[in-house]
C-alpha positions as CSV (number, residue, x, y, z in Angstrom):
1,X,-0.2,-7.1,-25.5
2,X,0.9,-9.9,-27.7
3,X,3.0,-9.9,-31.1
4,X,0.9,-13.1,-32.1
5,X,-2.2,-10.4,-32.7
6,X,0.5,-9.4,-35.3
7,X,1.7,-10.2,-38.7
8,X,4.4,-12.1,-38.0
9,X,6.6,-10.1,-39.8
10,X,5.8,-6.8,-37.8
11,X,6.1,-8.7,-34.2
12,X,9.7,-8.1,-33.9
13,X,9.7,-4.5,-34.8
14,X,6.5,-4.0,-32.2
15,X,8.5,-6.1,-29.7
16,X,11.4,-3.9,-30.0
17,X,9.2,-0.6,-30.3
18,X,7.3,-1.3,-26.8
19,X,11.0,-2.3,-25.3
20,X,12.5,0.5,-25.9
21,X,10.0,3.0,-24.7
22,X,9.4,0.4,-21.5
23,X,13.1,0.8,-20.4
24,X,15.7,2.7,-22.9
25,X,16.4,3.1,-26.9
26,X,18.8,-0.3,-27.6
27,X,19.8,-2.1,-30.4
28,X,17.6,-5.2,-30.5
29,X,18.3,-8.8,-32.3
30,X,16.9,-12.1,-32.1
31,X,17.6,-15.6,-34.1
32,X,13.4,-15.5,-34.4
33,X,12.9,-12.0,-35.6
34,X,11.4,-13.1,-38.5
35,X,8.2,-14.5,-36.0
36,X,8.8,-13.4,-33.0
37,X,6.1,-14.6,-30.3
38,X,6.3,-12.1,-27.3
39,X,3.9,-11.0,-24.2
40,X,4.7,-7.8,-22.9
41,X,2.2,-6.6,-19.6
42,X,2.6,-3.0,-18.6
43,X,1.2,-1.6,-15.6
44,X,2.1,2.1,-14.0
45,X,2.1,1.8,-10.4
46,X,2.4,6.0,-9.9
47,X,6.2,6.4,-8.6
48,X,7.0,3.1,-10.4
49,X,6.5,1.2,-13.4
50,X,6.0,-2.8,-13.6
51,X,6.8,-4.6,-17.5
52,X,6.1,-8.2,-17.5
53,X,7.8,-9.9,-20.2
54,X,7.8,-13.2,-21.7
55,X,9.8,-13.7,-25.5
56,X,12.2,-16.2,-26.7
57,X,16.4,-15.7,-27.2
58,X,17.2,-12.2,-27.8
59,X,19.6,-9.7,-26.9
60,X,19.6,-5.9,-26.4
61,X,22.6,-3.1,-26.5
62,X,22.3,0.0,-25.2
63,X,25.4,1.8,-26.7
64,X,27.5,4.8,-25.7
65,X,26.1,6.7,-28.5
66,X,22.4,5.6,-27.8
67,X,22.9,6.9,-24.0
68,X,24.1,10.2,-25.4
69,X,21.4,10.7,-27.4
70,X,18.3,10.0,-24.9
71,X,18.6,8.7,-21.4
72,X,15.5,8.3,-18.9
73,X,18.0,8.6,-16.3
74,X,16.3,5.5,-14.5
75,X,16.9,2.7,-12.5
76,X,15.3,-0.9,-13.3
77,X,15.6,-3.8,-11.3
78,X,14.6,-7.3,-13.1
79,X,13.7,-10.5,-11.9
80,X,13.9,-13.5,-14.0
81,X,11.1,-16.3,-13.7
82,X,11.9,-18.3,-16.3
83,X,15.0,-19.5,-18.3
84,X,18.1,-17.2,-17.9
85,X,20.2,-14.0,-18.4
86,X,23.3,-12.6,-19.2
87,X,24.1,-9.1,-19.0
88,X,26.8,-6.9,-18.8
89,X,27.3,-3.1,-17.2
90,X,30.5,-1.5,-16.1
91,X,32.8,-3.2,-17.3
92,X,31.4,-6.2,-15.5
93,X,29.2,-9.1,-16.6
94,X,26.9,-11.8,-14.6
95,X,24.6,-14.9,-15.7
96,X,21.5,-15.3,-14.2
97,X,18.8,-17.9,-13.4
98,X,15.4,-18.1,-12.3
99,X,14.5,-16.1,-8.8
100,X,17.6,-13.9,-9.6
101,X,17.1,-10.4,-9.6
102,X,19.6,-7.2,-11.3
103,X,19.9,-4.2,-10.9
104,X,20.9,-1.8,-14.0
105,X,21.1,2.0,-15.0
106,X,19.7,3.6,-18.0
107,X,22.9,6.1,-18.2
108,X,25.6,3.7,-18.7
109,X,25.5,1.4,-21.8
110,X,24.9,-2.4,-21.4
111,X,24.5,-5.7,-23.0
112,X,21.7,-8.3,-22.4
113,X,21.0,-11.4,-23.6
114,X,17.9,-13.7,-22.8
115,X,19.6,-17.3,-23.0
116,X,17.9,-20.2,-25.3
117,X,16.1,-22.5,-23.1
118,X,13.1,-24.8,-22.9
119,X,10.6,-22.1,-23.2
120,X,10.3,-17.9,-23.6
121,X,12.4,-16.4,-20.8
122,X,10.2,-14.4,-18.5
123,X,11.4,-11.5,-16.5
124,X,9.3,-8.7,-14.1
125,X,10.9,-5.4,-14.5
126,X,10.5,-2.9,-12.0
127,X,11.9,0.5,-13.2
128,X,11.6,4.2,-11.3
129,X,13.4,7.8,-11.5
130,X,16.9,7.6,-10.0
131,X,16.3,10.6,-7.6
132,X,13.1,8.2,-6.2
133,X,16.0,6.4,-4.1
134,X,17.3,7.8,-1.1
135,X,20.3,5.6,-1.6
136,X,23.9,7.0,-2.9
137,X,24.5,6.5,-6.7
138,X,27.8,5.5,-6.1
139,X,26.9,2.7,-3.0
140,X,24.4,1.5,-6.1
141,X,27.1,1.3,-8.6
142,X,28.9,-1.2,-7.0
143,X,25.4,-3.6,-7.7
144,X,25.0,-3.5,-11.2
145,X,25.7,-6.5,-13.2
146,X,26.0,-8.6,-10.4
147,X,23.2,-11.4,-9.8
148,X,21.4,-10.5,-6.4
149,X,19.8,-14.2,-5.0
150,X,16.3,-13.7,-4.0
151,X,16.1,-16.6,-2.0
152,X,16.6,-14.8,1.9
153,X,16.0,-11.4,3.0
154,X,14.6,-8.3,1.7
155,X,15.3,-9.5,-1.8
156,X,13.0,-12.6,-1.0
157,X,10.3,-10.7,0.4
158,X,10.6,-8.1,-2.6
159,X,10.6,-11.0,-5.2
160,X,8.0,-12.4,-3.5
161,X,5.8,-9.1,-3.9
162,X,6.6,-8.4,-7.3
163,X,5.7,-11.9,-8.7
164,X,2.2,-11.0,-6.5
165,X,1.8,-7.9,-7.8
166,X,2.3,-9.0,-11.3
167,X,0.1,-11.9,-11.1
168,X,-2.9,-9.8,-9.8
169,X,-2.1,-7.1,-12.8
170,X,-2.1,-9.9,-15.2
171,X,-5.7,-11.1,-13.8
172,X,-7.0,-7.4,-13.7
173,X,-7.8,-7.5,-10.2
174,X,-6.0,-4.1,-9.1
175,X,-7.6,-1.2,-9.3
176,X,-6.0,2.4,-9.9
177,X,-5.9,3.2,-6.6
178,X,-4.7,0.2,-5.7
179,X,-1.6,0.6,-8.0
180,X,-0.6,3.8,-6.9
181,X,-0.2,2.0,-3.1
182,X,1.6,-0.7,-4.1
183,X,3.7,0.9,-6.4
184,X,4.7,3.0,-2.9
185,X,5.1,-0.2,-1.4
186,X,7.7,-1.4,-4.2
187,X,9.4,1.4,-4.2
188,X,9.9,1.2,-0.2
189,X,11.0,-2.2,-0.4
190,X,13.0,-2.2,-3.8
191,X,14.8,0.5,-1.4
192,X,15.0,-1.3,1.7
193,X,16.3,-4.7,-0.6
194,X,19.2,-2.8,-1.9
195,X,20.1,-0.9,1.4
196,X,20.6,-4.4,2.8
197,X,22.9,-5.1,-0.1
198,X,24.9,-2.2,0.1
199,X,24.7,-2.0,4.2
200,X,22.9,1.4,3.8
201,X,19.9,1.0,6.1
202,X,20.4,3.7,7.8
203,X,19.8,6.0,4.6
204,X,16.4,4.6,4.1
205,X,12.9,7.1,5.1
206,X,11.4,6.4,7.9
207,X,8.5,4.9,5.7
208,X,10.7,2.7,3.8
209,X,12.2,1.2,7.0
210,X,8.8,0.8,8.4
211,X,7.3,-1.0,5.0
212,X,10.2,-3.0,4.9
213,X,9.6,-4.4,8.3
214,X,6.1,-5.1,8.0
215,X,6.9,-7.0,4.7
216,X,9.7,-8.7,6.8
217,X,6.9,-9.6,9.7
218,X,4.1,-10.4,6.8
219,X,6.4,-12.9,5.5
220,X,7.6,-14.5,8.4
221,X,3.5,-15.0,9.5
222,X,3.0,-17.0,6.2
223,X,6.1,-19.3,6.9
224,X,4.7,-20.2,10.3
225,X,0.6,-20.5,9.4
226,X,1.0,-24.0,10.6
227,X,2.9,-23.0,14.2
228,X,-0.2,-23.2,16.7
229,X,1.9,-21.2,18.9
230,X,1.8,-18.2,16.2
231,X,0.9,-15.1,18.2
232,X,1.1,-11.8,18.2
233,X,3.7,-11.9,21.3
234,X,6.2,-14.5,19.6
235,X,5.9,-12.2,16.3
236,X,7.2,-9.3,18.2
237,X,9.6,-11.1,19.8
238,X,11.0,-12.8,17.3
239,X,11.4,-9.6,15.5
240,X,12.9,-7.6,18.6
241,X,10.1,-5.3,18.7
242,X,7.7,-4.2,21.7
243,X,4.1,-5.6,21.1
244,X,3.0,-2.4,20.7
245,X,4.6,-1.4,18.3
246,X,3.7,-4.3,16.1
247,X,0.3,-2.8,16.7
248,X,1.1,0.1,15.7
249,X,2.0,-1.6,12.6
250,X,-0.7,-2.8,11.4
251,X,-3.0,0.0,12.4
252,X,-3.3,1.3,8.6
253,X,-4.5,-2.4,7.6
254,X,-8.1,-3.2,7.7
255,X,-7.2,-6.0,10.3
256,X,-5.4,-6.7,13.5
257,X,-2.6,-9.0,14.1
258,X,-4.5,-11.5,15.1
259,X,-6.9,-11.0,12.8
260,X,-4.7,-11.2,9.6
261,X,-3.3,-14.5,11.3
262,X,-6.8,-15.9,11.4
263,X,-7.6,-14.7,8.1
264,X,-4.7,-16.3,6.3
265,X,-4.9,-19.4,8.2
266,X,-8.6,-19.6,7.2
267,X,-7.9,-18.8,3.4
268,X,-4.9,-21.7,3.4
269,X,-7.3,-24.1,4.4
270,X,-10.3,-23.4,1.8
271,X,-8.1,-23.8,-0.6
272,X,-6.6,-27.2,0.6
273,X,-10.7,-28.0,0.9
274,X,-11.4,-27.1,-2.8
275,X,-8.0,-28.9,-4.0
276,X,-9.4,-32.0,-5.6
277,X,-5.7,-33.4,-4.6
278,X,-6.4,-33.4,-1.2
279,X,-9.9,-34.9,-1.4
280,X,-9.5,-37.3,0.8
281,X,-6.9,-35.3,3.8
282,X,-10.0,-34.8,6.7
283,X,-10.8,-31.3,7.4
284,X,-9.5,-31.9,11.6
285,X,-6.6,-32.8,9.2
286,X,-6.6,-29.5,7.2
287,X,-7.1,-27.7,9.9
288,X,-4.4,-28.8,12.2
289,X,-2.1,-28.1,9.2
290,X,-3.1,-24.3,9.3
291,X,-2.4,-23.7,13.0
292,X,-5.4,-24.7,14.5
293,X,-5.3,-27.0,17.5
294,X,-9.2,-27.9,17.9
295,X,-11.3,-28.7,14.8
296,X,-14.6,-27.2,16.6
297,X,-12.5,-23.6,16.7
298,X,-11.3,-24.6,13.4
299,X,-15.4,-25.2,12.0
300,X,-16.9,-22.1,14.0
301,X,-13.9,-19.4,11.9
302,X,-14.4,-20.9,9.0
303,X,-18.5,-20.8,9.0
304,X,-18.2,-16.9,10.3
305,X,-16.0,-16.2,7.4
306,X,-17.7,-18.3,4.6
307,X,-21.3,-19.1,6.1
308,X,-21.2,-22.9,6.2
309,X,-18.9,-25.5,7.8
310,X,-15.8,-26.6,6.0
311,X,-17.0,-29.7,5.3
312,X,-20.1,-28.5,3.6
313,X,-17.6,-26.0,1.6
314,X,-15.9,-28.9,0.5
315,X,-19.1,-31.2,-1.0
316,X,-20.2,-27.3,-3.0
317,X,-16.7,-27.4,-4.5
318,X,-16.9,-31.0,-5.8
319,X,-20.3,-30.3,-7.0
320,X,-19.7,-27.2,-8.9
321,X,-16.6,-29.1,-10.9
């Protein structure tokens, strides 16, 4: 949905309306209310919901009196992707940049500001019933309006999914059935991310701890595509986990360990074919960047997957531009 499909004099007032039934009744101002260009995305995941929202320097206060008179009684973790934030909860305030995420609670009253910048800020917010967590309220407490760095851990791999999820709900390429699993996944990791903050593992369901791994293990295989030496063994070892039981984890997927390796070595290096950038890297090239040691291997996957060698792949792609 987009306020430029509106009069510019209604966009604010629409921008404010779907905000405030997205997250929590505020009080809403802007320097560019009078045409206020704004995307909002909503997507219902079944135990969570996903807002994608892109609009210029604003700023939204949830008052006392506003809490009093309706709260959702929710949680909603944000991450910013473009341009920043300040916001302030508890008596407590924090500024935040790109790849930061924040976590904040419809029952207390805030303030939040999207900062001017080059640019509409941009922010993913991911918002679910408090009684969904199986963490504390109080542990959570000591979180909000402090700016949690997604750059290592579970808050990495969960910003890493969310920016996924988002992009494929943008493109339309999820189905409902589709969202109602990884809206469980989310959940499970949005858990598993905030347990690590608040040293609370151990109050995670056995499902969360085992999603949160297998994100863990998923993301860990994508940093190492190009390791030759990637297998199976050195995943569970690195992760201090009986081979086994890495099978065990990925029994529900469609493919084995190996398998899903393969796969995402494979899809890595048709892109690199079909990237007009890299026109002139040679496929034995390509391939040894993806983890392959011998091109012929490297050919015979990638003509079982796509039904012609990589180099033919490559000439289709050039012609079809």
């Amino acid at each position: 949905m987009r306020s430029a499909d509106l009069p510019a004099a209604d966009r604010f007032e629409w921008w404010c309306e779907q905000l405030a039934r997205d997250t929590a009744p505020a009080v809403f101002s802007s320097p560019h209310s009078g045409d206020f260009l704004a995307v909002v995305t909503l997507a219902d995941l079944g135990p969570v919901q996903l807002a994608i929202h892109a609009f210029p320097e604003a700023r939204a206060l949830r008052t006392p009196a506003l809490v009093r008179r309706s709260d959702p009684e929710r949680y909603g973790l944000s991450l910013v992707t473009a341009n920043g934030i300040w916001f302030a909860q508890r008596d407590r305030d924090c500024r935040l940049g790109t790849g930061d995420l924040l976590l904040h609670d419809t029952s207390l009253p805030y303030d939040s500001r999207v900062l001017p910048g080059v640019g509409p800020g941009r922010m993913l917010l991911l918002h679910w019933p408090k009684t969904a967590l199986p963490l504390r309220p109080q542990r959570l407490d000591a979180l909000l309006a402090h700016r949690l760095p997604a750059a290592t851990g579970m808050n990495a791999v969960l910003a890493r999914f969310l920016t996924s999820v988002a992009t494929a709900v943008e493109r339309r390429e999820v189905s409902e059935r589709e969202m109602e699993r990884l809206g469980a996944v989310a959940l499970d990791l949005a858990a598993a991310a905030l347990a690590e903050q608040v040293d609370a593992q151990d109050r995670l369901t056995p499902d969360a701890r085992r999603q949160a791994l297998l994100a863990r293990i998923e993301a860990f295989i994508e940093l190492n595509l190009g390791d030759p030496d990637l297998t199976p063994a050195a995943i569970a070892a690195h992760h201090h986990i009986s081979l086994a039981y890495l099978h065990r984890l990925f029994q529900p997927r469609e493919r084995t360990v190996a398998a899903w390796i393969r796969h995402q070595r494979l899809e890595r290096a048709r892109a690199d074919l079909t990237d007009p950038r890299l026109r002139n890297r040679p496929v034995h090239a390509i391939a040894a960047r993806w983890g392959f040691r011998h091109a012929a291997d490297f050919s015979r996957a990638f003509r079982t997957a796509h039904g012609m060698p990589p180099g033919d792949y490559r000439h289709q792609a050039v012609d079809q531009e």
